[in-house]
Structure formats: structure tokens, C-alpha cells
C-alpha positions, 0 to 999 in steps of 0.5 A, spaced: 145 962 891 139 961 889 136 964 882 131 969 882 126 969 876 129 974 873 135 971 872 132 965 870 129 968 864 135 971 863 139 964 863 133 961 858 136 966 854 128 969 853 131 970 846 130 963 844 124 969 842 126 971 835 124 979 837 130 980 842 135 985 839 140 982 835 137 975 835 132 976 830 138 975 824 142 969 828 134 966 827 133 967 820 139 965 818 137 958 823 131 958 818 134 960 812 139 954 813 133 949 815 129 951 809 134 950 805 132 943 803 137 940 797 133 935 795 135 930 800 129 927 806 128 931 812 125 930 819 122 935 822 121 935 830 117 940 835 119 940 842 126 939 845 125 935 851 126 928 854 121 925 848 125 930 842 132 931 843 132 923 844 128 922 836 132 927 833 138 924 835 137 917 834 134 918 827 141 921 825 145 916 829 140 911 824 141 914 818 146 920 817 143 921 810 136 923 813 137 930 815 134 933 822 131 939 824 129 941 831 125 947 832 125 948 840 123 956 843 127 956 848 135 955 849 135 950 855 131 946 857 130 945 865 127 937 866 121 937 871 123 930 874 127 933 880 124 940 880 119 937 886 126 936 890 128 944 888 122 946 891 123 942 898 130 945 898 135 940 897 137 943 890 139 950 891 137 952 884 135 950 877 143 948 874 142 940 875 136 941 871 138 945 865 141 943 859 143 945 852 142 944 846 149 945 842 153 939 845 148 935 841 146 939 835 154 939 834 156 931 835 149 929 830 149 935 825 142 936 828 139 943 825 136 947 830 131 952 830 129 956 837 122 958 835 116 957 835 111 953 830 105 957 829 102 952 824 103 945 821 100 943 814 099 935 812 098 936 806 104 940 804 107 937 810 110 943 812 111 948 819 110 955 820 115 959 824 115 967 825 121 967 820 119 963 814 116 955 812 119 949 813 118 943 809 118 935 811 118 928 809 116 926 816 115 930 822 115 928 829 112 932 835 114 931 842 109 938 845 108 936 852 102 938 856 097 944 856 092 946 862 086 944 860 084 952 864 077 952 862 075 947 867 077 951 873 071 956 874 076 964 875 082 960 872 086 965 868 092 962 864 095 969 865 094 971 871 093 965 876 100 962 875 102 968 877 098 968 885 097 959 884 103 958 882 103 950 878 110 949 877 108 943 872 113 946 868 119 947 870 122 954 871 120 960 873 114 957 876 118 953 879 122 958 883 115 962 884 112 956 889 119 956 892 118 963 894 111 962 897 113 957 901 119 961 904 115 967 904 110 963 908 109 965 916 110 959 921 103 956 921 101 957 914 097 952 911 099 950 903 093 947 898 096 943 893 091 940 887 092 933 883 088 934 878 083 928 874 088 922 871 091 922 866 097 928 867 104 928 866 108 924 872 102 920 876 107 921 881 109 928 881 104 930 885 104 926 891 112 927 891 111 934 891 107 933 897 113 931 901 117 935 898 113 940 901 111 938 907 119 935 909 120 943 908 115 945 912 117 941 918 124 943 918 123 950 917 115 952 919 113 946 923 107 949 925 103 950 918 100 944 914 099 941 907 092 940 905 092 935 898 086 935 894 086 930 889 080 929 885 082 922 883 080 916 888 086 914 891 093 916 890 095 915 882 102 912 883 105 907 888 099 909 895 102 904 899 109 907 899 108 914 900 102 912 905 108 910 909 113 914 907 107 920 909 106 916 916 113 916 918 115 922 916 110 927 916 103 924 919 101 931 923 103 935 917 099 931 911 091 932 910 091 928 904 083 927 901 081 923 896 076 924 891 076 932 892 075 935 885 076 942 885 072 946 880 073 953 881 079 958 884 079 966 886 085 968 885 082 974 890 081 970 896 088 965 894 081 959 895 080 953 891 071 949 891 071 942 891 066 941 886 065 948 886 062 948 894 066 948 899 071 953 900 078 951 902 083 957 903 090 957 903 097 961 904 101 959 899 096 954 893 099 949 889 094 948 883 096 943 878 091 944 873 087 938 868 091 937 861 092 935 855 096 936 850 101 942 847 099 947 844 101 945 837 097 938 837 092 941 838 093 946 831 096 941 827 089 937 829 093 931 832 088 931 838 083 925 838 075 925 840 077 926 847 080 932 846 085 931 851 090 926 847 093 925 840 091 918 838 098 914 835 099 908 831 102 903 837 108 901 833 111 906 830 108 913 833 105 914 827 098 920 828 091 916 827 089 923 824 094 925 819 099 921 815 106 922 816 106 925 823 109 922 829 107 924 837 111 922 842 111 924 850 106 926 854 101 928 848 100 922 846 095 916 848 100 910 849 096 905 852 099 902 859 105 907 859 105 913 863 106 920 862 113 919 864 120 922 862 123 916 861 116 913 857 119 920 852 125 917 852 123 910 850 117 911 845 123 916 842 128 911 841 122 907 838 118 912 833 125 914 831 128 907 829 121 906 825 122 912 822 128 911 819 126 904 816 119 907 813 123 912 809 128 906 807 122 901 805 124 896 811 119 894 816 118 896 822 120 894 829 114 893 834 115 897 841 119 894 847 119 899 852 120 902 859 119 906 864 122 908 871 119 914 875 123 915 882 120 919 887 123 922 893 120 922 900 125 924 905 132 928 904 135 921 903 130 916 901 126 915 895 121 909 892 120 908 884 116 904 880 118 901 873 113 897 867 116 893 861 110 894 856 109 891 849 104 891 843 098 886 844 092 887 838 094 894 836 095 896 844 101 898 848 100 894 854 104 892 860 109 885 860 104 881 865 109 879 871 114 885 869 116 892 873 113 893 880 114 898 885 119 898 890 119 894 896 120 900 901 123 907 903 131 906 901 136 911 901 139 906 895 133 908 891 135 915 892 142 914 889 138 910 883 135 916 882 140 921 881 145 916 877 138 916 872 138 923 871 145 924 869 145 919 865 138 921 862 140 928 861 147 926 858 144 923 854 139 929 851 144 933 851 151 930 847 
């Protein structure tokens, strides 16, 4: 059965907020505990996912003596990777998604605080949660991705989700798009925007897009996708889903390049390329421009772009402000995308040269990875991998590492689902 909104709030336990009945103590006493600091070192780490479960529990694996704390609002983390497969119908709901966090608290003695971080200090190198402070000797931040809302003319954070659902945040808004799509007549048309690179998961989009449009052709084979991607061509392995879109869905896919959207009506479900031509839709999936989480931006961590927190290659280290790690899809990571797995890979990374900088021994430069899979049809699926070092203060790609592969395989959908399991064991035990 699948879940409904409602049921899902309830399964994240929407208490992760602090001002349910009943919950407000259990917190307190969670920061109390991590405030009681006895004179040891402490990191502290904001964001439970792919990026921070992983360096909060290899910094504890490294050093035992270094306590953890992770502060992370919600109580279970549902992965966007493969949310795009919930929305095409081959996941009939969020369950191999979710995670939680007690499994890996327990078998690292990670402290957990589910709570938000309203404020950091770099001076007194402290976080302020709703029920107290919480000092550190080194804090690292793993927040994701914001929207950049004020780009979009009549985008309304509040209130356009809930009619252009961007499901870029796996979740409920996830579940609101798979609705639309099921709610959507015989012959509908749904727009979908990719907005300007950089954003979270090149390759999300355009995987979304087959996702949808392998729905539609088995469920409502009347209707059509229309792609409005504001970048210049396809952001992720073009000639694959090039392919996969001719084989599979060639009457179904308008894909348009270069279409940047400026402005939506909610009203109308319309959204202007270039705020001009207006492009109607049933169902309107639009993926606004990011930048990084919310705390980045209250902790000063964003650099002149305004979009991303410039980090020291090596070890992750913030260029603003001494002491602070950002790692995931908040940071600028040169040649690695913003990606799961690149989470997963600067994490290991920050957390193996926190750990010898709080030990006074030298740090290890980056070797990384990254793997993005990307299903095109309900058995057949493509990916892209890089291998990335650092060259004169850069991350850089390894010359003649990684590349895409060589077509459409069901055996690369049977990599995909092995990766993640493994990835999403590995966050939670």
C-alpha cells in the first residue's frame, strides 16, 4: 500500500521537532547530554545524510576518544537517489528509501540530537539548537541543498511546492508528484524544469524524465513530457539517455535545450522561458536553482557566489571560517558532482583528516570516487563514474579514469540496486 502524505509525516516522526507532546523532554535531555562536554574533543556534525552519517561515524571509528555529535531534525532520512523510481511506479512506496539513525548511534556511540541548528558561532565554536548550545572542536556540516527561489518570478517557497511539486527533496513532495501523475487524465501533458548547473544529481533530471515518461506510456499513453532544461544540452551521459529516450519513448519526450524558466503562476500551473512564452501543464515539475542549505548560509560558509561554500581540497576545510568542514552538495568540490556517493567519498576523506589534525599528524589528500546510476526503463539503466584527485589546490578528475557505460544494460540496473543497499548500510549500522 502505498503511503499518503500524512502517513509519511507520521513515519518521520515530524517530532524530529522538538514541539510535539511529550518529545520536548526526551530533546532536552538529548542536549543536555551533548552539552555535557567533560573535558574531552568533540566534533560536531549538522545533516544526517549520505555526507554526515558517514563522517560521524568514521571519525569515531578513527578515534574513539573523540566524542560525536550529530544534530539531524528528522528521525529518518528518506535518500533522493532512486526517488525518481518511486515516482515512475516501480517502488510502491518510500520504505527502501528510509533509514534510521539508532543502529548507527548505538554501534559507534555517536550522540544524536534530532533538532535544528538555528546558529553557529566561529569564534566561540558553538551551535545553537532550540533547547540549548553546543560547543565544538571542530564542526562539520553536511546541509544539502536550498532553492535559490527568488530567481523564479511568483515562486513562492510556501505555497508553489505544494501545486509544482519539485520532489528534489525526497519525501513528501515526492509522494505529492506521484499523485499528480496518477490524478492526471489520459492525454495530459506534464512540464518538467532542469534548472542552470550546478545542482544536486547532474543526472536526476533527465532520469526523472524517463521515469515519467515510461509511466505515461504504460499508464496514460496519450499524454506527453515536456523537458525545459535551462543548460545547454543534457548534464549527464546525453548520449545514453539520448538513446534510451529514442528506443523507449520517442513520441512521448519534447525535450528542449537551453529553455531557462524565469517565472511560474501557480494559478495558471504555467511556467515563462525567459519570462516570455508561456508553457502550460497538468501536472508541473519544477526543479528550482540551488545553493547551499540553509545553515551554510547562517554559519557564513557561502562564498562570493553565493550559491556554494568554498573548501580547502585536502581536508574540507571552510576558506571563511577556520574549524568548519562542509562537505556534500553544499560544497564547491572542483571536478566531483554533487552526488551521493561524492558525499559518501569527501566524508571518508574530511573525517580521516579531521582526526589526524586534532592528533597533530598530517593530512591525507583526497582520492575519491563517484558512481551515479540512472534508470531508463523498468529493467535498464546506464551510469557514470569518475575517480578524482588533487592537483595545485583542486579537485580534479584522474585523466583516463571513470567514464560512462557503454549502453542501456539490465545488468547496470542490477549494480544499481546492490549500490544502494550497500550505501544505505553502510549510513545506518
Amino acid at each position: 500500500m502505498t503511503l499518503d502524505r500524512r502517513d509519511f509525516l507520521k513515519l518521520m516522526g515530524a517530532g524530529a521537532g522538538v514541539s510535539l507532546a511529550g518529545c520536548a523532554t526526551q530533546q532536552t535531555a538529548a542536549v543536555g547530554e551533548a552539552m555535557s562536554k567533560s573535558g574531552g574533543r568533540r566534533v560536531v556534525v549538522v545533516g544526517g545524510g549520505y555526507g554526515g552519517t558517514v563522517a560521524a561515524k568514521y571519525i569515531r571509528m578513527l578515534d574513539s576518544s573523540i566524542e560525536v555529535v550529530l544534530i539531524e531534525p528528522n528521525k529518518q532520512f528518506v535518500s533522493c537517489p532512486f526517488s525518481n523510481l518511486y515516482i515512475g511506479g516501480l517502488l510502491k512506496d518510500l520504505s527502501s528509501l528510509t533509514i534510521g539513525y539508532d543502529k548507527l548511534a548505538a554501534n559507534h556511540g555517536i550522540k544524536m540530537v534530532h533538532d535544528t541548528v538555528t546558529a553557529v558561532d566561529p569564534v566561540k565554536k558553538t551551535v545553537t539548537v532550540s533547547t540549548g548550545t553546543i560547543d565544538y572542536d571542530r564542526l562539520v556540516v553536511s546541509p544539502g541543498v536550498d532553492f535559490r527561489a527568488e530567481e523564479l518570478e511568483g515562486y513562492n517557497l510556501a505555497t508553489t511546492p505544494e501545486i509544482m511539486p519539485h520532489a528534489w527533496k525526497a519525501g513528501p513532495q515526492t509522494l505529492l508528484l506521484r499523485k499528480q501523475l496518477e490524478a492526471m487524465p489520459n492525454g495530459g501533458t506534464v512540464v518538467l524544469t532542469v534548472p542552470v548547473s550546478p545542482f544536486r544529481c547532474p543526472p536526476g533530471p533527465y532520469e526523472r524524465t524517463s521515469m515519467i515518461a515510461m509511466y505515461l506510456k504504460e499508464h496514460k499513453p496519450k499524454s506527453k513530457i515536456v523537458v525545459l532544461d535551462a543548460n545547454p544540452d543534457i548534464a549527464s551521459k546525453p548520449g545514453l539517455f539520448r538513446k534510451g529516450w529514442a528506443k523507449h519513448y520517442a513520441s512521448i519526450i519534447d525535450y528542449r535545450k537551453a529553455q531557462k524558466v524565469t517565472a511560474v503562476n501557480e494559478k495558471n500551473r504555467s511556467v515563462f522561458v525567459e519570462g516570455i512564452e508561456e508553457i502550460k501543464g497538468d501536472v508541473v515539475n519544477v526543479i528550482p536553482p540551488q545553493r547551499a542549505g540553509k545553515i551554510a548560509q547562517v554559519a557564513g560558509l557561502i562564498g562570493p557566489d553565493k550559491a556554494w561554500c568554498p573548501v580547502d581540497a585536502t581536508t574540507f576545510e571552510s576558506k571563511l571560517h577556520k574549524n568548519i568542514h562542509v562537505i556534500g552538495d553544499a560544497c564547491i568540490a572542483g571536478a566531483m558532482p554533487k552526488s551521493g556517493y561524492s558525499a559518501n567519498s569527501e566524508a571518508k576523506v574530511c573525517a580521516t583528516n579531521v582526526v589526524a589534525m586534532m592528533n597533530g599528524k598530517e593530512t591525507t589528500e583526497l582520492s575519491g570516487i563517484n558512481t551515479c546510476f540512472s534508470y531508463i526503463s523498468a529493467k535498464e539503466a546506464i551510469s557514470v563514474a569518475g575517480v578524482y584527485t588533487v592537483k595545485g589546490g583542486a579537485i580534479i578528475a584522474v585523466p583516463n579514469s571513470g567514464g560512462v557505460s557503454p549502453d542501456l544494460s539490465e545488468l547496470e540496473a542490477i549494480y544499481a540496486e546492490s549500490w544502494l543497499k550497500n550505501i544505505l548500510t553502510e549510513m545506518s549500522t
